[in-house]
N, C-alpha and C positions, 0 to 999 in steps of 0.2 A: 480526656483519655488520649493516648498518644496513637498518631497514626499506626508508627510501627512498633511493636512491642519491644518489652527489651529480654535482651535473650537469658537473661536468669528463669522465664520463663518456658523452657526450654521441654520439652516431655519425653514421657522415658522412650519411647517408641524413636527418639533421634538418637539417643545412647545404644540401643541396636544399629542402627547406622553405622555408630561407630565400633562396632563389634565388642560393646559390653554385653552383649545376649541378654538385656533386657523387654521380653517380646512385648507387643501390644498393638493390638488390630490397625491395621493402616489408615481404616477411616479418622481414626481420632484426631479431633479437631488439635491440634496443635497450637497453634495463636501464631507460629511463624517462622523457625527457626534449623537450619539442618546444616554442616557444616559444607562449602562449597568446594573445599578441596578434597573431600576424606575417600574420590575416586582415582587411585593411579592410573592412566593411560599404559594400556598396552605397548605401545610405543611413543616416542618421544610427539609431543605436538609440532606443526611444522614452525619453523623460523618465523618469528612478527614479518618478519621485512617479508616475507613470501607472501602469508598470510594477507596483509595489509593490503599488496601489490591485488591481489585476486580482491580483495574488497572493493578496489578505487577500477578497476577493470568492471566490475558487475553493476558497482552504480553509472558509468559510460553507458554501460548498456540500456540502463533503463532510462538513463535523461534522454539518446536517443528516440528510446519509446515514445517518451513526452512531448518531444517535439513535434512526431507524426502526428501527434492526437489535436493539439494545440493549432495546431498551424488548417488543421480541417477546420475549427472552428473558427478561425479568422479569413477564409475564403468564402465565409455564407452566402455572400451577394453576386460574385464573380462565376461559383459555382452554378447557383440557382439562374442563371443569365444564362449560364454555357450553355445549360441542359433544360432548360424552361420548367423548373419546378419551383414547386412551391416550398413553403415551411414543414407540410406534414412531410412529403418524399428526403425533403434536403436531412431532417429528423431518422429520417429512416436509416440514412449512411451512420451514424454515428449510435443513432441505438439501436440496431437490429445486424445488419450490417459488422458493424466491429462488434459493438457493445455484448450483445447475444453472443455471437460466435467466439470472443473473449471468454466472457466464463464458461461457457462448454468448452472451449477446447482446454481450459486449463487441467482439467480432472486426465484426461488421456494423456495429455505430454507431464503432467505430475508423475504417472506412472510409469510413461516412458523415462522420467527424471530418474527412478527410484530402481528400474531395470537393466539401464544402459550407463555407460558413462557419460555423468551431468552435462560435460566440455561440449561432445558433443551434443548431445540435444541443444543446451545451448546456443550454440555456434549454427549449427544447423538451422535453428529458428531462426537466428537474426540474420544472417545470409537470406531464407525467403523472406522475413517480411520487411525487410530495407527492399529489397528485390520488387515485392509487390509496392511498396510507399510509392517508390519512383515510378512504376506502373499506373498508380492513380492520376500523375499529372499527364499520361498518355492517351486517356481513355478516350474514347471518341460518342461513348453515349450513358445511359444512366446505367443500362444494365453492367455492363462493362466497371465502370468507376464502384456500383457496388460490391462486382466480383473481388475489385482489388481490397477494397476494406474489409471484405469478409478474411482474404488472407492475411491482411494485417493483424486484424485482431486474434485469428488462432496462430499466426506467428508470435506473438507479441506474448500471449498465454503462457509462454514459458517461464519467464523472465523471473520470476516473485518464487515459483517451485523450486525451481532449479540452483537459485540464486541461494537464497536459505539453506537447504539442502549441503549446498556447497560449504557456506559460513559455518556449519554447526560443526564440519570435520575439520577444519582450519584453526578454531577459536575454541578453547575450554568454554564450559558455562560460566567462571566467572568475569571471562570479556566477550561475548556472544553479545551482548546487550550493545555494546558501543560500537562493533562491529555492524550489527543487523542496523543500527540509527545512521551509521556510515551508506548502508544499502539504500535504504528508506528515504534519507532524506535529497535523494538523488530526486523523488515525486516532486515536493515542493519547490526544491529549486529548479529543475527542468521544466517544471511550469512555468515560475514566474520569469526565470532566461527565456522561455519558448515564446511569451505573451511579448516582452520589449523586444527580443532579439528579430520573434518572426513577423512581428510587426512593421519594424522598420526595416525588414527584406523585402516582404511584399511592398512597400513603399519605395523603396530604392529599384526592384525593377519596375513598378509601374512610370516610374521618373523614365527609365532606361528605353522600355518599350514607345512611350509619346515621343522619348529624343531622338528615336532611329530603329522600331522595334526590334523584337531578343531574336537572336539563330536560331534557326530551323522554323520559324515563325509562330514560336511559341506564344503561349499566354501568361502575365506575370502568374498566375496562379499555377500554373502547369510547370514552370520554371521553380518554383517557390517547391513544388514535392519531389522534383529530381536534387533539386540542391540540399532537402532534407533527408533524404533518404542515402544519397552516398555516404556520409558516414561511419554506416551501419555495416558497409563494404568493406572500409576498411577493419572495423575493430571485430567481427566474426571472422577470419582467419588465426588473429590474435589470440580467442576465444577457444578456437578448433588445436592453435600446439600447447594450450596450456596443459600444466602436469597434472591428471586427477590426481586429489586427497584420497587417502585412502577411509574406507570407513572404519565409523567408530562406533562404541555402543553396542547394545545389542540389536541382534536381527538385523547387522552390516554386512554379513558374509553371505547369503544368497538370496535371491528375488523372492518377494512374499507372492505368494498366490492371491486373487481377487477375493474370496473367502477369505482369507488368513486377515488382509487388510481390513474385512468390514468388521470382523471379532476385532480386532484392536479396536476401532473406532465403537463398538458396541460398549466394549468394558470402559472405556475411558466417555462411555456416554453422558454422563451428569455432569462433568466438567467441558463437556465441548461444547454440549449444549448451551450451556452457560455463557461460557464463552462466546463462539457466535455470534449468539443472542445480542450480546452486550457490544459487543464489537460490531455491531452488523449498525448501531446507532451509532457509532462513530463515523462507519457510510455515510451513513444518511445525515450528518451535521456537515461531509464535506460537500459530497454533492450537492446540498442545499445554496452552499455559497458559492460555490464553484459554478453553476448553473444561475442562479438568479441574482448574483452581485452588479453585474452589468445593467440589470433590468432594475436594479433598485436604484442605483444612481443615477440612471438618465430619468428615469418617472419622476422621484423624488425630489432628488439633488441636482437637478439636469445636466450632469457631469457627458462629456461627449467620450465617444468609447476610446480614444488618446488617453484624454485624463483616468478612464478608469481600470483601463492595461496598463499603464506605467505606475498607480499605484498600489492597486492590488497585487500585480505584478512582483515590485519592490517590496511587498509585503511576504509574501508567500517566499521569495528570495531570502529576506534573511529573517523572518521572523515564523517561517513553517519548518524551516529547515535549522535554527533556532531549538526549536521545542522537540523535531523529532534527535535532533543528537543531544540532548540536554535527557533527554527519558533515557535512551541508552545507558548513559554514563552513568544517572540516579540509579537505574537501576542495577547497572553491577558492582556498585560499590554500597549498594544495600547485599547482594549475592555476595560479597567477599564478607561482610559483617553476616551473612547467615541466614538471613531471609528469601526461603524458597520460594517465597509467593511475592517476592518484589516485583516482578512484572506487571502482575492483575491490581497491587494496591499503585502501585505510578501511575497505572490507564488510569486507575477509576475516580482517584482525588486529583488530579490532572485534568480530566476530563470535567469533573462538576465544575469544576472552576469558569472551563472555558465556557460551557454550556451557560454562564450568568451575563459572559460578559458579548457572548455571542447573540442574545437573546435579548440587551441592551443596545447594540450597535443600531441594529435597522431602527430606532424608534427615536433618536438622534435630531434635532432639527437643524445642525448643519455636516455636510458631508465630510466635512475636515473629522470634525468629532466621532462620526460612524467610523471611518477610517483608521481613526485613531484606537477605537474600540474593537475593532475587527483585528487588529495585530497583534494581542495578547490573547484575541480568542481561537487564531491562527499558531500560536504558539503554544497554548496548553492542547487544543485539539489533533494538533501532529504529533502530540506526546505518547497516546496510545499505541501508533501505528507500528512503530519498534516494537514495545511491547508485544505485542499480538504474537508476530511472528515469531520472537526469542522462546517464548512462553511454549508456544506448540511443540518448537524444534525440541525442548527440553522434557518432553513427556511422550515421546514418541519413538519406537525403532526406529532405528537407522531407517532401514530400506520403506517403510513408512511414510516418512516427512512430508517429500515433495508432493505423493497423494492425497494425502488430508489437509495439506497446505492447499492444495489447488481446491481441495471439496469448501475450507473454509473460504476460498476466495471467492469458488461461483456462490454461495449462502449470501457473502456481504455483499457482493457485488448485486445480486437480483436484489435483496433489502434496499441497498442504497439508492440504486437505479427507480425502481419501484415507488416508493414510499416519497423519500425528498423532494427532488422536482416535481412529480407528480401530485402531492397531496398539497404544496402547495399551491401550484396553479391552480387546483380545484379549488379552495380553501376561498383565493384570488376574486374567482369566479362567482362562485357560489355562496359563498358564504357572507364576502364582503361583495362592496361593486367596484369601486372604483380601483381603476390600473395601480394608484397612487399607494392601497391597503395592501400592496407586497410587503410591504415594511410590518404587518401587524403579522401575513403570514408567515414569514422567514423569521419572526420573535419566537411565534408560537412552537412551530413545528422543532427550531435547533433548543428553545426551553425546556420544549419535552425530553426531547433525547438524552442530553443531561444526564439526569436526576434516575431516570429509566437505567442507561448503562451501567452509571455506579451502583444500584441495587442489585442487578444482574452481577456483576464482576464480583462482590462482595459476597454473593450468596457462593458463587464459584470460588471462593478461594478456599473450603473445607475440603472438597474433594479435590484441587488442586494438588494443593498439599501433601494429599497422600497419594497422589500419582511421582511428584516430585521424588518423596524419599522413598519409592519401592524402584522410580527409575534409577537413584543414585545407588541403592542395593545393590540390583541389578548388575549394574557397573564395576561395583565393588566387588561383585565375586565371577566377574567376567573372566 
């Protein structure tokens, strides 16, 4: 049976779409098909060239991001010296701290996305939390260094709402796909730049400090988050005179009430759930490696953390970033062929794939070979994450988006945080003994998720479907 159908299969419920007045209940399962242009814009869409320019602008922003985040876990030792903590406090910064305060804050500035104009919210985040980054390398005690990550991370909370939000008024739905992987893939590679890049900063000035220590009698690590954070200085002004898009779609023309927002999210409940669900193991396959990859190849493979930031690294550079513009593109040139549910089938056979090969890697008896296997499961696994967010933007009011974007983000985000790292260390712990049986848990736990996602996405894409062509209706008699 063919993944995607072909569109002779086509049902009469999409000939209403196209104003043959053949009616037929929305749920009906369709198998795939509606036509991707058959909504004329109210007004012209903006110029690629403008468009594109606000794309490459919004992934800036968030490689920024990545590099705050990146560069605190490459201070582990320097930090925990400064401030005389341990593992569980030093933990605290990064999960409770950012991590917590990330996905709450994202639900409030989503809404401020969907209230205000995006530029600013935007612009305004990343002005404070560049503001606070460069504050952490200032801190003089723990409380203090946690205040600043707290405002990092609900600075930083914007980014993913607002960002979409933006994309969906810029780009039709049938280039929204390659657009939003343009966004997206800004994660993988600003990781793996942040992992060689920040790597060999902090090593350039610890060289700097031994030869004549840094101004102001810094510490390389304190040096390391002023010189990460100015950045951020420059390109939120940039942010702040950009032109807003005007909105589009329905429910673009005035702010939804808190009520108004939870009935959307009510009616559209059997497909978000769905979604979510499915999406929230995509989390938890990244975090999984993202958090315990380091710890697999020193126990196992005795790889020193050099060899396994510059490979992983390199991995995540061009082979995460690889598979999320490669879903993109699949995907809209499934949407210009006609398939409204291209998104949920890209994640979902996308996904099992990498879930085989990812589930393979830790079990590897040489670290060359795990390596080798973790870069195709790094590539179909980033394939989702475009997806995700194209998928919502396109079943959602306008003024909508950026809120249930940010509601889906704290879901995956607690799933991911939650579940991955944590079930494995237990797993680690308890289940097996020895440090070495990371490798049997990191099989297990990214095996499951898999096989779990694609049933989820797959059962989602019935009522997908009919949220798609009552959205494109919609449209059509806007």
């Amino acid at each position: 049976m063919a993944i995607f159908p072909s569109r002779r299969r086509l049902p009469q419920y999409c000939a209403r779409v196209l104003g043959q007045g053949v009616p037929m209940p929305p749920e009906a399962d369709s198998g795939v098909t509606a036509p991707a242009r058959a909504t004329p814009a109210a007004t012209p869409w903006p110029h690629r060239r403008r468009a594109w320019m606000v794309a490459i602008l919004l992934s800036l922003a968030s490689i920024v991001s990545q590099f705050d985040r990146v560069v605190m876990n490459l201070t582990v030792e320097p930090v925990k010296a400064q401030f005389g903590l341990d593992d569980t406090r030093f933990a605290l910064l990064q999960g409770v701290a950012f991590g917590i305060f990330y996905t709450l804050g994202s639900v409030p500035l989503g809404r401020a996305a969907d209230r205000f104009e995006r530029r600013l919210v935007l612009g305004i985040s990343m002005l404070f939390f560049s503001l606070a980054s460069m504050a952490s390398g200032l801190a003089r005690s723990f409380n203090e260094l946690f205040a600043t990550r707290v405002g990092v991370g609900i600075g930083e909370a914007s980014v993913t709402p607002s960002g979409l939000s933006l994309l969906s008024d810029l780009f039709p739905p049938e280039r929204l796909g390659r657009a939003v992987s343009v966004f997206f893939l800004s994660a993988p590679f600003g990781i793996g730049l942040a992992f060689i890049a920040g790597g060999s900063l902090l090593q350039a000035l610890t060289e700097a400090d031994a030869g004549g220590g840094l101004p102001f009698a810094l510490q390389p690590w304190q040096a390391a988050f002023l010189i990460v954070g100015a950045p951020g200085l420059l390109l939120a002004p940039v942010l702040l005179m950009m032109r807003e898009p005007e909105r589009r779609g329905p429910g673009g023309k005035q702010p939804l009430s808190i009520g108004a927002v939870v009935r959307i999210v009510r009616e559209r409940g059997h497909a978000l759930s769905l979604m979510f669900a499915g999406f929230s193991m995509v989390t938890v396959f990244n975090f999984a490696f993202n958090v315990w990859t380091p710890a697999l190849f020193a126990r196992v493979y005795g790889w020193n953390p050099a060899e396994v930031g510059l490979g992983f690294g390199l991995i995540m550079m061009i082979f995460g970033t690889g598979g999320t513009y490669f879903a993109g593109w699949l995907s809209d040139r499934l949407t210009r062929a006609g398939h409204v549910d291209a998104q949920l089938r890209v994640a979902a056979f996308g996904f099992l794939a990498a879930g085989a090969f990812g589930a393979l890697a830790p079990l590897m008896p040489d670290g060359r070979l795990a390596m080798a296997l973790i870069a195709p499961a790094m590539f179909l696994g980033c394939m989702p994450v475009p997806c995700a967010g194209t998928a919502l933007q396109l079943i959602l009011p306008n003024r909508a988006r950026a809120q249930v974007t940010a509601l889906y983000i704290m879901v995956i985000s607690l799933v991911g945080i939650g579940i991955g790292p944590v079930v494995i260390g237990f797993m680690t712990d308890h289940v097996f003994t020895a440090p070495t049986d990371i490798r049997y848990s990191l099989s297990i736990v990214v095996g499951c998720a898999a096989p779990i996602m694609c049933v989820l996405l797959l059962l989602a894409l019935a009522p997908y479907r009919a949220l798609r062509l009552r959205q494109i209706e919609s449209e059509r008699e806007a």
